[in-house]
C-alpha positions, 0 to 999 in steps of 0.5 A: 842868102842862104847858098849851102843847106849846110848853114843850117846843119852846122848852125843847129848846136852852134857856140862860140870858141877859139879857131884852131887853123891845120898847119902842115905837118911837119917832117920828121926823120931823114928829109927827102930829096927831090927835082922840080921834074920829080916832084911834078911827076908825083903831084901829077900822078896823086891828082890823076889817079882819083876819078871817083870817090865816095867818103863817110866823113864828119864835118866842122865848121869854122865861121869868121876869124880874128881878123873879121873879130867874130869867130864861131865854131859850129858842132860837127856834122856826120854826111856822105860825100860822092864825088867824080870827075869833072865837077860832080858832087853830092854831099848829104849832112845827117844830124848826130846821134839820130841819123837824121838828113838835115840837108842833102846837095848836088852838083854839076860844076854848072848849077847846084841844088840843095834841099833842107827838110827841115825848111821844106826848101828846095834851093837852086843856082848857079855854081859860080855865084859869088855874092858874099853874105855877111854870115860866113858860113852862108859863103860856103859852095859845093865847088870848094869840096870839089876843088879840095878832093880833086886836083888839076893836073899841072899842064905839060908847059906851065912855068913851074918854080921850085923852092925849099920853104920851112914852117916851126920844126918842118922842112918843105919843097914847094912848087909854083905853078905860075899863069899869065893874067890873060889867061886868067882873066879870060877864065872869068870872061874876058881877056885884057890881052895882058901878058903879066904873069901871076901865082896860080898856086902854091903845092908844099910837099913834106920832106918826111915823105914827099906827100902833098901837104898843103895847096894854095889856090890864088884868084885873079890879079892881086895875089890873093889866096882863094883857099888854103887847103892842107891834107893829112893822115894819107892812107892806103886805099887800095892800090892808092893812097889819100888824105883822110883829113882836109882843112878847106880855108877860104880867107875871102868868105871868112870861113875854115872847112874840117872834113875827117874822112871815115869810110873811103872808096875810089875809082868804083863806077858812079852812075850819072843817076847818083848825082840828080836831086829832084824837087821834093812834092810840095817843097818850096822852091828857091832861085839865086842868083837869078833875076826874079829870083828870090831876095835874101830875106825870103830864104832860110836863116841861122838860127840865132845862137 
């Protein structure tokens, strides 16, 4: 089932090669130094600051991994990402050279919608739909974007834990931000009244410069790491400064995200109109993840390499 008409772009010159994972960066100079409270202060400030933000980008999409044995790397994609907080997003991917939409997606954080041109399909769902399909790059959602470009603020009283880590040649500060399973339990509809506790996520700082590196974000119960997102080559964007390239990685859906940021504005008003994506005259509609909804073999396919 098709859930992200990025399949389709990225699928489009696609051939077989090595996976090269981001790691983080590491320090170089003089190490920084910093208490837990500091260095809460400076995650805190970086993920309040951005509430909008509109991005030239490329894309490159990593599918499988040495684990699952199958392991294709797809040609990157130009596109435009418009986002704002809570949970919007738009995200439209152009072939190269020509300029070409090959897909165009909307979010809310609640449904998303996807029209791909080429298939004149016009597919809808619900945001949190978590079927994984046994192609990996069929497992991608707008919601992980959403989750990379925009950081929850770590809440007042969450238990917080800091370490010194070290990863080849760099030195790391890393905070934990731990949650009881019942709160986590209950995010997913309901609540076992447990009161364990568990790694909601990881947050590495660079001791060359204090900057976020690397967030990994933890699924409920069991431990085991949802994304592995690491960020880079932070820049000024006006009184700011952001990240220009992020590696999204989601071991449970197999596949490793590239986006390198080439045009960037933050903060500027973005009109609820800027996010609404209506069906096209005469395109195919498409449900998922609905009952009567279509079944996978009705919606578009990879083409085959």
């Amino acid at each position: 089932m098709v859930l992200l008409a990025t399949a389709v772009s990225f699928a489009s010159g696609c051939a077989v090669s090595h996976k090269t994972a981001a790691k983080p960066s590491p320090a170089s100079g003089p190490l920084q130094t910093a208490t837990k409270a500091q260095l809460i202060d400076l995650y805190n400030h970086w993920a309040e600051a951005v509430q909008s933000l509109n991005a030239a980008v490329t894309m490159k999409l990593t599918a499988g991994s040495a684990y699952s044995g199958v392991i294709e790397q797809y040609h990157e994609v130009n596109g435009f990402v418009l986002a704002a907080r809570p949970a919007n997003i738009r995200v439209i991917g152009q072939a190269p050279v020509i300029s070409k939409n090959v897909f165009d997606m909307v979010s809310d954080g609640t449904t998303f919608s996807i029209y791909i041109p080429s298939k004149n399909k016009f597919i809808v769902g619900p945001a949190n739909l978590e079927r994984h399909a046994e192609k990996p790059i069929e497992n991608l959602r707008p919601q992980h974007l959403t989750d990379a470009f925009f950081w929850p603020p770590i809440p007042e009283r969450a238990p917080v834990l800091v370490e010194e880590a070290s990863e080849g040649n760099g030195r790391y500060y890393v905070l934990t931000v731990v949650r009881s399973k019942s709160e986590a339990v209950a995010t997913n509809g309901s609540d076992s009244g447990s009161m364990d506790w568990e790694i909601a996520r990881k947050i590495w700082f660079n001791r060359a410069d204090l900057r976020v590196t690397r967030i990994e974000n933890f699924g409920p119960d069991g431990g085991e790491i949802a994304s592995d997102v690491t960020y880079g080559n932070w820049q000024p964007v006006g009184t700011l400064t952001y990240p220009w390239q992020i590696a999204i990685t989601r071991p449970g859906d197999d596949y490793q995200l590239q986006i390198v940021i080439k045009k960037l504005t933050v903060n500027e008003p973005v009109g609820a109109d800027r996010f609404v994506l209506a069906q096209p005259p005469g395109a195919e509609l498409v449900r998922v993840g609905e009952e009567g909804g279509k079944s996978p073999g009705d919606t578009p396919k990879e083409p085959q390499h």
